[in-house]
C-alpha positions as CSV (number, residue, x, y, z in Angstrom):
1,X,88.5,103.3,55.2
2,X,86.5,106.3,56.2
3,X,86.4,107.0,59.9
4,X,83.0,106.4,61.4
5,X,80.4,108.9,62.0
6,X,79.1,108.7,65.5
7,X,75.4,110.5,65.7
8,X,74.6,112.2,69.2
9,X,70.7,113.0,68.6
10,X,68.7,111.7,71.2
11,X,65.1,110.9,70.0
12,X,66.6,111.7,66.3
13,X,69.2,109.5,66.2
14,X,67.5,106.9,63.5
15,X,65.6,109.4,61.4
16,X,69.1,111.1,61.4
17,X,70.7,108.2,60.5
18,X,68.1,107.0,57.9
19,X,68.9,110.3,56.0
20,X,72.8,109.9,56.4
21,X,72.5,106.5,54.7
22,X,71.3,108.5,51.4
23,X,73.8,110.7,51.4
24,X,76.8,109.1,53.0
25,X,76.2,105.7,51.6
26,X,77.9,103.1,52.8
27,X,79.5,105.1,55.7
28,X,79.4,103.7,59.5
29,X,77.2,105.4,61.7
30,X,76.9,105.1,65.6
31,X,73.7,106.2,67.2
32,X,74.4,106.9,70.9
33,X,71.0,107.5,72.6
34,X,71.7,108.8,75.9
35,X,74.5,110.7,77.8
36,X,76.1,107.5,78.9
37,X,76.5,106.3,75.8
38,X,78.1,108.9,74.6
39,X,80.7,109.3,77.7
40,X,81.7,105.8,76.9
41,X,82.2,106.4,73.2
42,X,84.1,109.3,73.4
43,X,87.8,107.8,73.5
44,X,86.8,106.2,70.0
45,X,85.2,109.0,68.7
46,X,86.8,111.4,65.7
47,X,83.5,112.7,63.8
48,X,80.7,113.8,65.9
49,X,77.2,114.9,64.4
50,X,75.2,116.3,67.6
51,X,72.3,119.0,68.5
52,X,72.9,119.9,72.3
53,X,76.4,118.5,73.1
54,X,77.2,117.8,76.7
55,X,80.0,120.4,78.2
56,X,83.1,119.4,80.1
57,X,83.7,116.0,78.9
58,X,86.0,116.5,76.4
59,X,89.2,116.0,77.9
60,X,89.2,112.0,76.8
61,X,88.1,112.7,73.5
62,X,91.4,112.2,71.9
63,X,90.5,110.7,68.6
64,X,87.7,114.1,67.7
65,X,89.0,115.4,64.9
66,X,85.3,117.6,63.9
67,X,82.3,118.4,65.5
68,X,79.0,119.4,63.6
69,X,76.1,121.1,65.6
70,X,73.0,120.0,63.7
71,X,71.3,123.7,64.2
72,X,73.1,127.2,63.8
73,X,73.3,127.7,67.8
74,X,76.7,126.7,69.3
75,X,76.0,127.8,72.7
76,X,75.6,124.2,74.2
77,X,79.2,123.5,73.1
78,X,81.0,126.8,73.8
79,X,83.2,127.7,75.9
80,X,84.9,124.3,76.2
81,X,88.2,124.9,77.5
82,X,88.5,121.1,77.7
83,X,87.9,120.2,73.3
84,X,91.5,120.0,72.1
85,X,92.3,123.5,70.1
86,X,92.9,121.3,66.3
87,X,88.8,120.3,66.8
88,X,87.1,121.6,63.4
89,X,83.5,123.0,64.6
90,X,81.0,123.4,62.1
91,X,77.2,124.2,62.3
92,X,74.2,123.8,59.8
93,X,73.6,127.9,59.4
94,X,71.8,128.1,57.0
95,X,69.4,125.5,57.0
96,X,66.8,127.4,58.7
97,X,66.0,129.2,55.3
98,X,63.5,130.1,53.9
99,X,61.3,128.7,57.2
100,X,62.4,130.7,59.8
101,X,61.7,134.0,58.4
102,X,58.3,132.9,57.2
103,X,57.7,131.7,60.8
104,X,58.9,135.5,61.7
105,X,56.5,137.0,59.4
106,X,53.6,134.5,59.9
107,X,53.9,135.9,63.7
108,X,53.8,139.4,63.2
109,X,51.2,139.5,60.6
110,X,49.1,137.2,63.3
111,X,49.6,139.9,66.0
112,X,49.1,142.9,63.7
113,X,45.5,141.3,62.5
114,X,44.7,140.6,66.0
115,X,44.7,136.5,65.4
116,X,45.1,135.4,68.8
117,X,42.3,137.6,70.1
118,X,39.9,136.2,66.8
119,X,40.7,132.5,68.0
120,X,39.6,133.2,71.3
121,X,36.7,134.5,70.0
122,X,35.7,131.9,68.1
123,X,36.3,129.9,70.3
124,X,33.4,131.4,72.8
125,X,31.2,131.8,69.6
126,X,31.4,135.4,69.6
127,X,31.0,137.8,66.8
128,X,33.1,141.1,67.6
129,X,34.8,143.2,65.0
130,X,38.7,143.7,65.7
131,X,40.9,146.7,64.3
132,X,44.3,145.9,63.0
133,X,47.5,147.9,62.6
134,X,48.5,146.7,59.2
135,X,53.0,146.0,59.0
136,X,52.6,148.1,56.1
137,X,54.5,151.7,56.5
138,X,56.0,150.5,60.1
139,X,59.5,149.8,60.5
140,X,60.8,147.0,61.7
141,X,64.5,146.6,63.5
142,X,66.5,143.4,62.8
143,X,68.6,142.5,65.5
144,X,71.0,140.3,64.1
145,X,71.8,140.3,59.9
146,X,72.9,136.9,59.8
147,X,71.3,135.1,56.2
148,X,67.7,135.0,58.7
149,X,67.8,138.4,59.6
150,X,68.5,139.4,55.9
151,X,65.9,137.4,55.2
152,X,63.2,138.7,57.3
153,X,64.4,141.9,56.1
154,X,63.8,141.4,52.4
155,X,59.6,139.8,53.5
156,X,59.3,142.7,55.8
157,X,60.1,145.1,52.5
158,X,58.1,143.1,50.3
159,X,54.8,144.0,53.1
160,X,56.0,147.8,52.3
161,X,57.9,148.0,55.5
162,X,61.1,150.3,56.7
163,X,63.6,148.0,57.5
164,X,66.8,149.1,60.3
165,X,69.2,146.6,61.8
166,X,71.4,146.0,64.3
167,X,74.7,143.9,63.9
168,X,77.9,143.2,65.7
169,X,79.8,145.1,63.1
170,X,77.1,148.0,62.2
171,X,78.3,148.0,58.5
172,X,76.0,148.7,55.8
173,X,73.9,146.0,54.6
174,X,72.1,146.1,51.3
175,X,68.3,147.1,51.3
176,X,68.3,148.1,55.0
177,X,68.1,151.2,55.5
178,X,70.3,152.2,58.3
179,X,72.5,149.6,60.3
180,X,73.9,149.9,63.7
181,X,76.3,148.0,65.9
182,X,74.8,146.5,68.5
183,X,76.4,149.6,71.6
184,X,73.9,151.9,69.7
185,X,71.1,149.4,69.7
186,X,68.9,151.5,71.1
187,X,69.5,154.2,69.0
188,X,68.1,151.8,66.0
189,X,64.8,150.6,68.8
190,X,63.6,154.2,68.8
191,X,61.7,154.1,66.0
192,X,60.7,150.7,65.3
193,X,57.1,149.5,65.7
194,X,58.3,145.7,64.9
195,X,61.6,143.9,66.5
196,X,62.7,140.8,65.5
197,X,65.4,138.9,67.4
198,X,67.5,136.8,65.5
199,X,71.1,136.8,67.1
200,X,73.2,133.9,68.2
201,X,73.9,133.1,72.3
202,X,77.2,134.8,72.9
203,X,79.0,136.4,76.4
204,X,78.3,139.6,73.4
205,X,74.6,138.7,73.2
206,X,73.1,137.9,76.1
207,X,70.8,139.8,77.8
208,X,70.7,142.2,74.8
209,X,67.2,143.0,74.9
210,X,66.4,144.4,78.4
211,X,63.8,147.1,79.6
212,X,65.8,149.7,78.9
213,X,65.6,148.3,75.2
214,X,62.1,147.7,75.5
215,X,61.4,151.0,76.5
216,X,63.3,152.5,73.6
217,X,61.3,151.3,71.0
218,X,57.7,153.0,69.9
219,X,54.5,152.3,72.8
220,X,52.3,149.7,71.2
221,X,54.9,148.1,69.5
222,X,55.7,143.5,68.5
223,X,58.9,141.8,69.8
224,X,59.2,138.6,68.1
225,X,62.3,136.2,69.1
226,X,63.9,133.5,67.3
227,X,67.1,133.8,68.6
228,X,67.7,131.6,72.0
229,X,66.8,131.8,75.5
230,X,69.0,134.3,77.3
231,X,68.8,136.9,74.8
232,X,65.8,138.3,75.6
233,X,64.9,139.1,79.4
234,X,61.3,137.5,79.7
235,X,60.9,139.3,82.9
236,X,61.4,142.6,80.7
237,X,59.1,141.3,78.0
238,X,56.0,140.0,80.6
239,X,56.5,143.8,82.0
240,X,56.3,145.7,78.6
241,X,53.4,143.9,78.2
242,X,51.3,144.7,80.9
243,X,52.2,148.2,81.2
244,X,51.2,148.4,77.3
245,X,54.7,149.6,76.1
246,X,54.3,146.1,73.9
247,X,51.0,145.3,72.4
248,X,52.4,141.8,71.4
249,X,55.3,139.6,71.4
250,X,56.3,136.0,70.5
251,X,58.8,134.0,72.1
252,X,60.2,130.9,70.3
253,X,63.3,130.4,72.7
254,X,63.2,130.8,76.4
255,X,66.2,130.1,78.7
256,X,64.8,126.5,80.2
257,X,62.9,124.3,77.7
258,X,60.9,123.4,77.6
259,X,58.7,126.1,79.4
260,X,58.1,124.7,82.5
261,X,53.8,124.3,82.6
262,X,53.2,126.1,85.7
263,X,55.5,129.3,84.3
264,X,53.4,132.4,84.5
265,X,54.5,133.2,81.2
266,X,51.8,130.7,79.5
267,X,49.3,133.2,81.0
268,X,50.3,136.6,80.2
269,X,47.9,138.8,78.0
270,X,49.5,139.3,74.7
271,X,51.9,137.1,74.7
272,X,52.2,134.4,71.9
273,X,54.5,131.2,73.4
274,X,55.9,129.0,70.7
275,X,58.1,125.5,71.6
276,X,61.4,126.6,69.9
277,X,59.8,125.5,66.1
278,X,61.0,128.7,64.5
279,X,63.3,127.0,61.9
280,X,61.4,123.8,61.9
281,X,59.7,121.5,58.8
282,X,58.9,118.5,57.8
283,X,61.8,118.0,55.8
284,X,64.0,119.7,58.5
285,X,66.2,116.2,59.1
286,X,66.7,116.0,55.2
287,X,68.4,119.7,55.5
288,X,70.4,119.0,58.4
289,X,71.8,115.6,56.5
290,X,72.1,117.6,53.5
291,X,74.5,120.4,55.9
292,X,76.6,117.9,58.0
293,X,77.3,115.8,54.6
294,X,78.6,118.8,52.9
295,X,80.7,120.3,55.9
296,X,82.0,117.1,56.4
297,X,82.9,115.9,52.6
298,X,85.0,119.4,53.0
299,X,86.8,118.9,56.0
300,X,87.7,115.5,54.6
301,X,89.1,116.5,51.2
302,X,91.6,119.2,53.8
303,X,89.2,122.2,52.9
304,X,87.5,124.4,55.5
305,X,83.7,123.8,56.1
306,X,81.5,126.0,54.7
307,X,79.7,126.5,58.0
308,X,83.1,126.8,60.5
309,X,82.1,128.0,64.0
310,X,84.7,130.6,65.6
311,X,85.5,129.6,68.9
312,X,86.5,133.2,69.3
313,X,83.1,134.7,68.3
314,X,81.0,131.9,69.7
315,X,79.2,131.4,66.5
């Protein structure tokens, strides 16, 4: 009999389960809908399909066998010194394709035409001509070549852009035109107009993208983040901005979310705040079913997920 599938999605957990009934048919699922719930279920538990999972509360789990983050960030989970070592960890990588880079190139074509400013316009009924910088003949630095930043790499060529990148590795990547690891990050900044952000939440990662970083890259220039909150100081970003050393950026992912309403942030000139929807769409749920059910018909026929998360690299 196949072990149940206990579904840790608060405010998800029937849509999730709705989708897992197509394509795990006739399989039990568990919706736990809050954090106590979930403490008391955790001696039964062996398969575990959750978004933000609690930390520290592992140590009576003694049935997990497999964990699958529904998203591509693992950062909620990891470290856990406390999740017994045979645990299988999988994400759902992957799933944010093609929508996140579209959201990434939506944004940067929205800055570069001057969309916000237009809005605000028309929204005071004004008629005033606006001047854009066009993407085309810029170059734009990928930080981060995961299948999203490879991605937004291969749009951003399409618009006639440069294209650089920054990785953990710094090996060559196809149709980018110079890749660095991410020590010589700023090296790859100094000439890009455009940045995107893209990079998982790792000890490696965070705080990456500082003022020094800002600073590097070309006066005038976009920052666009996708990645999550931590990677990017927002102190750094509000700064760049009102000195002019950025003429726009867009946040998706900020450290607590969601942004608190009173945060000055909301308020800064240039600045275009977005509530973490990145890699989101209406059939989101049906690709995050569609991931879990594959990593987890793997893991239960003795192969390897597709999608298996390295406790060592944190992603």
């Amino acid at each position: 009999m196949s072990s149940p599938v206990h579904i840790y999605l608060p405010g998800h957990n029937q849509q999730m389960a709705d989708e897992l009934a197509r394509t795990l048919p006739g399989r039990r699922l568990v919706q736990l809908e809050d954090s106590r719930a979930f403490t008391k279920a955790l001696p039964s538990m062996e398969l575990l399909l959750t978004g933000r999972a609690p930390k520290n509360r592992w140590a009576r789990a003694e049935n997990l066998r497999m964990i699958h983050i529904a998203g591509s960030g693992v950062d909620t989970l990891l470290p856990a010194p406390d999740l017994a070592e045979h645990v299988v960890i999988s994400n759902s990588r992957g799933s944010h394709e093609p929508h996140m880079p579209e959201f990434v190139m939506a944004m940067a074509l929205a800055m570069a035409y001057n969309v916000p400013q237009l809005v605000r316009q028309q929204e005071q009924h004004q008629w005033r001509e606006t001047f854009p910088k066009p993407l085309f003949d810029q170059t734009m630095c990928v930080v981060g070549l995961g299948a999203v930043g490879r991605s937004v790499a291969r749009r951003a060529r399409a618009l006639g852009m440069r294209v650089t990148g920054v990785s953990r590795s710094g090996r060559p990547v196809d149709g980018i035109e110079q890749v660095v690891s991410s020590g010589e990050r700023r090296y790859a900044l100094t000439d890009a107009d455009v940045v995107v952000v893209c990079v998982p939440l790792t000890e490696q990662t965070r705080g990456l993208i500082g003022p020094s970083e800002l600073n590097s890259m070309r006066r005038g220039g976009l920052l666009i983040d996708v990645s999550r909150g931590g990677v990017v100081y927002l102190d750094a970003v509000i700064a760049a901005l009102e000195s002019g050393q950025l003429r726009g950026a867009n946040l998706d992912v900020f450290r607590t979310e969601p942004l608190p309403s009173h945060h000055p942030a909301w308020d800064v000139e240039g600045l275009m705040v977005t509530p973490h929807i990145a890699g989101l769409s209406r059939d989101y749920l049906v690709r995050l079913a569609r991931s879990f059910t594959e990593n987890l018909n793997a893991f239960e026929t003795g192969l390897n997920p597709e999608n298996l998360v390295s406790r060592h690299l944190g992603y």
